[in-house]
FINULO-204968 format. One record per residue (C-alpha): residue number from 1; residue in one letter; x negated, y negated, z. Coordinates in nm, 2 decimals. Example, Ala and Ser with C-alpha at 12.3 -4.5 7.8 and 13.67 -1.06 7.14 Angstrom:
2
{1,"A",{-1.23,0.45,0.78}},
{2,"S",{-1.37,0.11,0.71}},
% end
This chain:
312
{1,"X",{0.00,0.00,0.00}},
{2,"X",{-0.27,-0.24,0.12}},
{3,"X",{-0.47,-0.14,-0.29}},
{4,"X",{-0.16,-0.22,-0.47}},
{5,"X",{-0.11,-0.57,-0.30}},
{6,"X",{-0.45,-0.69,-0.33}},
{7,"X",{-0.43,-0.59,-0.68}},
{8,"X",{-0.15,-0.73,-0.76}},
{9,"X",{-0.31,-1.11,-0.59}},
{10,"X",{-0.60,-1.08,-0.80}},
{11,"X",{-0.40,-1.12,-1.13}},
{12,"X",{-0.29,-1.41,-1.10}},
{13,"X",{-0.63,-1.57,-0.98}},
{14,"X",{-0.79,-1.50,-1.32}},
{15,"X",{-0.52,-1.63,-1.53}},
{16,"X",{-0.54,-1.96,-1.33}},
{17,"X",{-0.91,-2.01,-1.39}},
{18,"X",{-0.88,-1.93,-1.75}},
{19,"X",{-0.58,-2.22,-1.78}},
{20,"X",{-0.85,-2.47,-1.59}},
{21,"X",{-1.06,-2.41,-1.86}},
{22,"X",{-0.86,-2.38,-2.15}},
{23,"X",{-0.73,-2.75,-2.00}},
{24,"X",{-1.10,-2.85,-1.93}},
{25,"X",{-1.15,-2.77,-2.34}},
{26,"X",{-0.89,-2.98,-2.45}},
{27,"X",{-0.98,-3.26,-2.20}},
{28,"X",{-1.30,-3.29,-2.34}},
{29,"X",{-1.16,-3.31,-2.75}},
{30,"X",{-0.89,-3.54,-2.65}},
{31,"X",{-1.17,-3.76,-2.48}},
{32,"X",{-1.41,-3.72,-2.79}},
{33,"X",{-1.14,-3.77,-3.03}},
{34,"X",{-1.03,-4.07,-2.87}},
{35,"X",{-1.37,-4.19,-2.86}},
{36,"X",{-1.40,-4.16,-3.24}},
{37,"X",{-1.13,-4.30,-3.29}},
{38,"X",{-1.23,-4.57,-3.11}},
{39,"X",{-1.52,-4.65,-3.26}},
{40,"X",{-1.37,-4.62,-3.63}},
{41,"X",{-1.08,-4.84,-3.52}},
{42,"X",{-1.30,-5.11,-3.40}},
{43,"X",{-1.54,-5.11,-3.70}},
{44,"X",{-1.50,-5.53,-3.81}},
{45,"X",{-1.58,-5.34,-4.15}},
{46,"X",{-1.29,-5.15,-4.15}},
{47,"X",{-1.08,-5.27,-3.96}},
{48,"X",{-1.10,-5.65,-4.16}},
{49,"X",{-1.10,-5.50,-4.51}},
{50,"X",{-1.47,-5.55,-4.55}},
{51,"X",{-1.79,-5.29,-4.63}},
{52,"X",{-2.13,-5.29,-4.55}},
{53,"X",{-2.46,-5.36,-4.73}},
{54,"X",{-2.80,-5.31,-4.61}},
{55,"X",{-3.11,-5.44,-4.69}},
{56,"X",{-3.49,-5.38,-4.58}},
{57,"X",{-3.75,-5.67,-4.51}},
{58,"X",{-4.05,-5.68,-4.38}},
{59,"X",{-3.95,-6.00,-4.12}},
{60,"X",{-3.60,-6.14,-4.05}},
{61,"X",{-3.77,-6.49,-4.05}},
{62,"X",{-3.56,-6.58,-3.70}},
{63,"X",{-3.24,-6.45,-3.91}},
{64,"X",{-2.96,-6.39,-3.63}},
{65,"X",{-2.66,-6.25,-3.57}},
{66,"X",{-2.35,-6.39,-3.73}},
{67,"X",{-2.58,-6.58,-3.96}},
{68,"X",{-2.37,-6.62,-4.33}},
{69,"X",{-2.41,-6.43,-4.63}},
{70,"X",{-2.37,-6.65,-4.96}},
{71,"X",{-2.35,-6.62,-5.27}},
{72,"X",{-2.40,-6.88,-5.55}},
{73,"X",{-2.33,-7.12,-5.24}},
{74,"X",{-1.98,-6.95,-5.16}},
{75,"X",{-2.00,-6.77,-4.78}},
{76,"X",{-1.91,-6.41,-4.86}},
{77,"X",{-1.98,-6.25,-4.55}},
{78,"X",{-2.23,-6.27,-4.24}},
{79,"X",{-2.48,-6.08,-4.09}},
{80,"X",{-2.39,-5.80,-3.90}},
{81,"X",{-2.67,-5.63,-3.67}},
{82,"X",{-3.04,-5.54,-3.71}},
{83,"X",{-3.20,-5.23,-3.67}},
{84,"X",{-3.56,-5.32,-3.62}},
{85,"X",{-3.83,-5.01,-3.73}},
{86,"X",{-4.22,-4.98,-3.77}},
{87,"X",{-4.15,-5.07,-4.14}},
{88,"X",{-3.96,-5.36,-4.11}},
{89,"X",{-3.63,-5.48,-4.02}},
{90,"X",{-3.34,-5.33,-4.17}},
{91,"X",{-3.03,-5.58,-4.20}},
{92,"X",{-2.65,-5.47,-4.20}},
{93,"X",{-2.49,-5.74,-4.43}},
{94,"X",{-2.07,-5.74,-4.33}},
{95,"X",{-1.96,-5.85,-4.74}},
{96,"X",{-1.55,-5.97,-4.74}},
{97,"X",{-1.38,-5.66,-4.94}},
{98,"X",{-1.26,-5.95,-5.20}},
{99,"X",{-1.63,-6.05,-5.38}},
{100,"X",{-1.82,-5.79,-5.57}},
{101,"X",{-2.20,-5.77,-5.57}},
{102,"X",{-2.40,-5.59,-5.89}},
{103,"X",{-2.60,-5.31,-5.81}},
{104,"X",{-2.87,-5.51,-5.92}},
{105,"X",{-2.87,-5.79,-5.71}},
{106,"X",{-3.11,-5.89,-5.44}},
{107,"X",{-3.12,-6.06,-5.12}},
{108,"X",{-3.39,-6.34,-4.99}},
{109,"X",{-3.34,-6.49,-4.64}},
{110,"X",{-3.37,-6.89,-4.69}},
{111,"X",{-3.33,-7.20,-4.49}},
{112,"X",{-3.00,-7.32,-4.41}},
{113,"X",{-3.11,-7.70,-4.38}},
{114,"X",{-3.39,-7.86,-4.25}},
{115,"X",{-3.29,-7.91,-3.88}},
{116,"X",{-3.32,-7.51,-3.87}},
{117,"X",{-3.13,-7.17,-3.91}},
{118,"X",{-3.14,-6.91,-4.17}},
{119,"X",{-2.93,-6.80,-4.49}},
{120,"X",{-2.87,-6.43,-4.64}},
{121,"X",{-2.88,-6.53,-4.97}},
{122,"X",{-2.77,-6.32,-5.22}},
{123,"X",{-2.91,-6.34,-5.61}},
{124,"X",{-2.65,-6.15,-5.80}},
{125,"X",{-2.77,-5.91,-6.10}},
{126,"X",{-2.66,-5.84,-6.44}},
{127,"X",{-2.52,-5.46,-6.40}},
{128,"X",{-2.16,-5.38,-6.49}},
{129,"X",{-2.15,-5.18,-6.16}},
{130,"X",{-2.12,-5.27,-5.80}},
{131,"X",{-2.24,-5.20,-5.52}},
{132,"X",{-2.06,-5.00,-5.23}},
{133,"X",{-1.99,-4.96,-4.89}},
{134,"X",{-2.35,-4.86,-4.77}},
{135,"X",{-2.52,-4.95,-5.01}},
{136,"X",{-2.89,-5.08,-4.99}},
{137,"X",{-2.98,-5.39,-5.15}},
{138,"X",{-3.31,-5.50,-5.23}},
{139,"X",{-3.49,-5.78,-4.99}},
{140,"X",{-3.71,-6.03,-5.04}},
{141,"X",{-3.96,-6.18,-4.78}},
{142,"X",{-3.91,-6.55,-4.67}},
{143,"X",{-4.20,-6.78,-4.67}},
{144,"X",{-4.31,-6.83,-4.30}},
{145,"X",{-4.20,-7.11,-4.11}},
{146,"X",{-4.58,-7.16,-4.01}},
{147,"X",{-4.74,-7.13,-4.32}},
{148,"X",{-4.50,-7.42,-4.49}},
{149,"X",{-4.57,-7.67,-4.17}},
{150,"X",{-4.97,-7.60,-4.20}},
{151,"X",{-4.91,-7.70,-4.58}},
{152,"X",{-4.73,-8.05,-4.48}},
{153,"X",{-5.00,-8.11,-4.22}},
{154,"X",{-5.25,-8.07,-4.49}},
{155,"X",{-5.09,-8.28,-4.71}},
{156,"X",{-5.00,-8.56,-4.40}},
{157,"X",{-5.37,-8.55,-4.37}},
{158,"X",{-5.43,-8.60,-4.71}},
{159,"X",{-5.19,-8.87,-4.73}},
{160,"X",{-5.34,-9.02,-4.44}},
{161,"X",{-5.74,-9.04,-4.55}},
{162,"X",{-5.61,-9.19,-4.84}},
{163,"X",{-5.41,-9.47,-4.63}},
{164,"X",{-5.74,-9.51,-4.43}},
{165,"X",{-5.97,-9.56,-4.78}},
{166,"X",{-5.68,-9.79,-4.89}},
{167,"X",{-5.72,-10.01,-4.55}},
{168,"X",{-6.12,-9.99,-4.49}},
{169,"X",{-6.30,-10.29,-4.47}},
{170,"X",{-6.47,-10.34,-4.79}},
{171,"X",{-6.09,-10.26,-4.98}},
{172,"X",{-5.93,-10.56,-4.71}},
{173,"X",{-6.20,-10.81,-4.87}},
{174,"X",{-6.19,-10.69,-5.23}},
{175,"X",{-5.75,-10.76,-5.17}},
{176,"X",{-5.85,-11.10,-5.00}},
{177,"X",{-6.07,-11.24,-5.25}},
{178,"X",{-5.83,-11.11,-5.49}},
{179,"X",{-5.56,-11.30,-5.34}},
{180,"X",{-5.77,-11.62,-5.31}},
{181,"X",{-5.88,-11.58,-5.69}},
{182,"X",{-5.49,-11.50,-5.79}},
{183,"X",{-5.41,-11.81,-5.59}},
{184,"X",{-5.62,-12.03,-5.79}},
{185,"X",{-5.49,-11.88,-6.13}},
{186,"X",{-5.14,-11.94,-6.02}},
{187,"X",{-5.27,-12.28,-5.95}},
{188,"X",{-5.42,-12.32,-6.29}},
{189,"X",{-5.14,-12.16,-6.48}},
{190,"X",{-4.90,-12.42,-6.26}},
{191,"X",{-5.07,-12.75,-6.35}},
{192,"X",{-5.05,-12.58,-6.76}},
{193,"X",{-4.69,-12.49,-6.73}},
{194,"X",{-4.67,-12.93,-6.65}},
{195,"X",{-4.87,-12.98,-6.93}},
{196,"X",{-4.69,-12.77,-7.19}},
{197,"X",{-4.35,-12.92,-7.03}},
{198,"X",{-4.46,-13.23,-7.09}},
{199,"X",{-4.56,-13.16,-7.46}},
{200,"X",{-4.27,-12.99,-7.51}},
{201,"X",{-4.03,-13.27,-7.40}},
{202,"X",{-4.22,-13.50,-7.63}},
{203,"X",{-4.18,-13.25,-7.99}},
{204,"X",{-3.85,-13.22,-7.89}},
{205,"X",{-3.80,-13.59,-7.88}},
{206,"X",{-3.97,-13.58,-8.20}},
{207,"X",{-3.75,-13.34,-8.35}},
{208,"X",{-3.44,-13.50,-8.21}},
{209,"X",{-3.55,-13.86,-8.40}},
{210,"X",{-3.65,-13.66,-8.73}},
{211,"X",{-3.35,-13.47,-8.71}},
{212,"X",{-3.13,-13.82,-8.67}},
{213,"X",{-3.32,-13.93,-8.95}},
{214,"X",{-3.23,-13.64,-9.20}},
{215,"X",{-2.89,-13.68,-9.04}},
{216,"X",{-2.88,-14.05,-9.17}},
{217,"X",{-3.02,-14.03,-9.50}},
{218,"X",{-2.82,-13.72,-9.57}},
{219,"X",{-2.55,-13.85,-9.49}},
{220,"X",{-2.60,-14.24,-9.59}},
{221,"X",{-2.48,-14.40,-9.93}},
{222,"X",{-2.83,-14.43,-10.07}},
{223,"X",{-2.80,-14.00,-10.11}},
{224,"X",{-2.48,-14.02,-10.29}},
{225,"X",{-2.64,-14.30,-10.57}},
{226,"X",{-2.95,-14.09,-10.59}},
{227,"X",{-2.72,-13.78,-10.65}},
{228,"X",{-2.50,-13.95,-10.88}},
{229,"X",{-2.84,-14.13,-11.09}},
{230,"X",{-2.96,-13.79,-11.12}},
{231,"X",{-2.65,-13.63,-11.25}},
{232,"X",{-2.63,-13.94,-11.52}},
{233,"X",{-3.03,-13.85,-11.62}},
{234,"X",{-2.92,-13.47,-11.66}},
{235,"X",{-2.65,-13.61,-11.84}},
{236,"X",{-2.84,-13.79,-12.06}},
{237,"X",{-3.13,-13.56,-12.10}},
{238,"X",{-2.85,-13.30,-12.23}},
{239,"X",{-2.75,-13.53,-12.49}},
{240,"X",{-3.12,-13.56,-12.61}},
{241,"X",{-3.20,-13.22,-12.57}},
{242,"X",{-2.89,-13.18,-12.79}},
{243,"X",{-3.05,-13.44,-13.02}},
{244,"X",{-3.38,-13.24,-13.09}},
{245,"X",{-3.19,-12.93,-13.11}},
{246,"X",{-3.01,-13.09,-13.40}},
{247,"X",{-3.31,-13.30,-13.52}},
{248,"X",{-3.48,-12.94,-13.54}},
{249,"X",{-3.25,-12.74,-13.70}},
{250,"X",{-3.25,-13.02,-13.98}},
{251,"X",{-3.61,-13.01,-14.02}},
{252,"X",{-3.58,-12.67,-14.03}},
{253,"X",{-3.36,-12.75,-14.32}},
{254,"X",{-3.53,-13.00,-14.48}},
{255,"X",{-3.85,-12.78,-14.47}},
{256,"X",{-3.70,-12.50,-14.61}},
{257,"X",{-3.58,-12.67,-14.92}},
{258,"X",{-3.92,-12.81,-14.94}},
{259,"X",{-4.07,-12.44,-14.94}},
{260,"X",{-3.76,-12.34,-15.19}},
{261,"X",{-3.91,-12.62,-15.45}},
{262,"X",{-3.58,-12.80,-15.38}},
{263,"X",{-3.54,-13.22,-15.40}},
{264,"X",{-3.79,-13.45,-15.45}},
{265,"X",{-4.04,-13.31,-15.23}},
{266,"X",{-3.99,-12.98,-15.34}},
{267,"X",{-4.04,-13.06,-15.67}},
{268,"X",{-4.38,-13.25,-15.58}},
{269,"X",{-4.51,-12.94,-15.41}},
{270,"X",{-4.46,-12.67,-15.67}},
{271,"X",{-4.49,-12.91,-15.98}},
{272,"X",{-4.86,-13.01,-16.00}},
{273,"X",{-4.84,-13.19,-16.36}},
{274,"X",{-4.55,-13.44,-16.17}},
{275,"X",{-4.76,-13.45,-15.87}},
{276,"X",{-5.11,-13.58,-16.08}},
{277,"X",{-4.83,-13.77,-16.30}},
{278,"X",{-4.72,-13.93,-15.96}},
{279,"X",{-5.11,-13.96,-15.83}},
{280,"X",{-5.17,-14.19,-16.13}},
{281,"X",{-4.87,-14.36,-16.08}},
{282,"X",{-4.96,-14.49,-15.71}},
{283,"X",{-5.35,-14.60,-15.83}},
{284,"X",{-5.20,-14.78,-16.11}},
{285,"X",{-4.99,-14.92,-15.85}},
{286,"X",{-5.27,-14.95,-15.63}},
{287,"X",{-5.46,-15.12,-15.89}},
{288,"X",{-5.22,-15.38,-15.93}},
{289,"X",{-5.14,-15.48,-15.61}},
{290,"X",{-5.51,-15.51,-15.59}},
{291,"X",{-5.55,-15.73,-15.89}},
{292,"X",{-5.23,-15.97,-15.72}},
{293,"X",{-5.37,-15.98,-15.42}},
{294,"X",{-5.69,-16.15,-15.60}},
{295,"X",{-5.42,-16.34,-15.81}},
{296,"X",{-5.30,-16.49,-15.47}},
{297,"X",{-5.59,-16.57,-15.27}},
{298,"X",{-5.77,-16.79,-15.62}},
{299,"X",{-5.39,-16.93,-15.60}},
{300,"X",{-5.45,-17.01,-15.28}},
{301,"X",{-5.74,-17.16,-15.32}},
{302,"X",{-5.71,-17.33,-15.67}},
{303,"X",{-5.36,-17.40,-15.66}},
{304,"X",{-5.46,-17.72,-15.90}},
{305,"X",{-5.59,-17.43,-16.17}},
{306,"X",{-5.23,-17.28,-16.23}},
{307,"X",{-5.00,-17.56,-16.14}},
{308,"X",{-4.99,-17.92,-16.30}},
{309,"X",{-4.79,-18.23,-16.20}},
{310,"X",{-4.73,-18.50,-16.36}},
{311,"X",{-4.48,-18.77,-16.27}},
{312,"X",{-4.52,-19.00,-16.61}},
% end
């Protein structure tokens, strides 16, 4: 009797450990599952409609987190987390779901202005595909911060010997004495600026009298006689002009006759018996006005020889 009983207690022992742990089992996947869950729920990536990019660099360049991600100046997304390694520094880029990136593209960290912070810059590519959620993009060192400010100081000190050649000594005289010399030259240009003014108010006095004077005889009755003399000598020098025209073509005529043996004169200068004829004719002529002229002056001086008075 006592067997059975204690047989029949230890049943129900072993089914009650094997429900703790069967309950212990599930305890633990309900707490893991809600854990994952957890986590996926509360990815901003997810949970915001947006996916994740990743690039490597060698330096984040004092890039931090929540920094913005642009793109052709437009703010697509921000920076996420870092994850830093021995090779570098690898950057999770949170890109809004709504802007695609080709698979090509790049991304440099650069300045956001000049009072500080930092920039995730992204230099889009030329592929007809995008990238995806976890994807890897390609990085690009930024120059360093110290290496830019040694250049200014190298160029402020540059600028600066140069400022002190400009101001030494010997340059502050060579400027005086070439202020003192301008100074005279302004002087000299002055007192030839009076002189010019002067001349220039006397020619123009000049022109304004010479100018009156055209004015006046232009413009004055003696012009208008001249004008009018000058038209009646045109006038008249037509009308001889005319006159010899006419005069010319009758000589013209009168010469060509004479070359056709026409007329008188014609006649004389292709006949050459009329022409001795007429020869002989003028020394006969000339002969007796020779031997009358005699006749007059013995008249003359005998009158008593060729004329007789006699009153009884």
């Amino acid at each position: 009797m006592t067997d059975d009983k204690t047989g029949q207690a230890g049943a129900p022992s072993s089914r009650g450990q094997n429900r703790e742990l069967w309950v212990g089992l599930f305890v633990i996947l309900g707490v893991g599952l809600t854990m994952t869950l957890l986590f996926t729920l509360t990815d901003a990536a997810m949970f915001r409609g947006r996916y994740i990019v990743t690039t490597h660099l060698q330096n984040a360049g004092g890039l931090r987190k929540g920094d913005p991600v642009q793109m052709r100046g437009v703010n697509i997304g921000r920076v996420q987390r870092f994850s830093i390694s021995n090779d570098g520094v690898a950057l999770r880029l949170e890109i809004e779901g709504e802007y695609s990136i080709p698979s090509d593209s790049r991304v440099e960290l650069v300045s956001a202005s000049l009072l500080g912070g930092m920039v995730a810059r992204v230099i889009p590519g030329t592929a007809a595909d995008n990238v995806r959620g976890g994807s890897t993009l390609q990085g690009s060192m930024p120059p360093q911060i110290g290496d830019q400010a040694n250049n200014i100081a190298d160029q402020t000190k540059k600028v600066l010997d140069r400022a002190q050649a400009l101001l030494s000594d010997k340059t502050v005289d060579g400027v005086e004495a070439s202020a003192q010399e301008l100074h005279g030259l302004l002087k000299e240009l002055s007192a030839t600026t009076i002189e010019q003014r002067k001349e220039l108010k006397t020619l123009t006095a000049s022109l304004r009298a010479t100018s009156a004077n055209m004015e006046n005889a232009t413009s004055g009755p003696e012009l208008e006689r001249a004008i009018k003399r000058l038209d009646e000598i045109s006038a008249k020098a037509d009308v001889s002009v005319q006159s010899l025209q006419r005069g010319s073509h009758s000589l013209e005529e009168v010469m060509g006759r004479i070359e056709r043996g026409e007329g008188t004169f014609g006649k004389l200068s292709k006949d050459e018996a009329l022409y001795t004829s007429i020869n002989k004719t003028v020394d006969s002529l000339n002969g007796a006005s020779a031997d009358l002229r005699e006749l007059l002056q013995d008249l003359k001086k005998n009158p008593k020889r060729y004329v007789k008075l006699s009153l009884f």
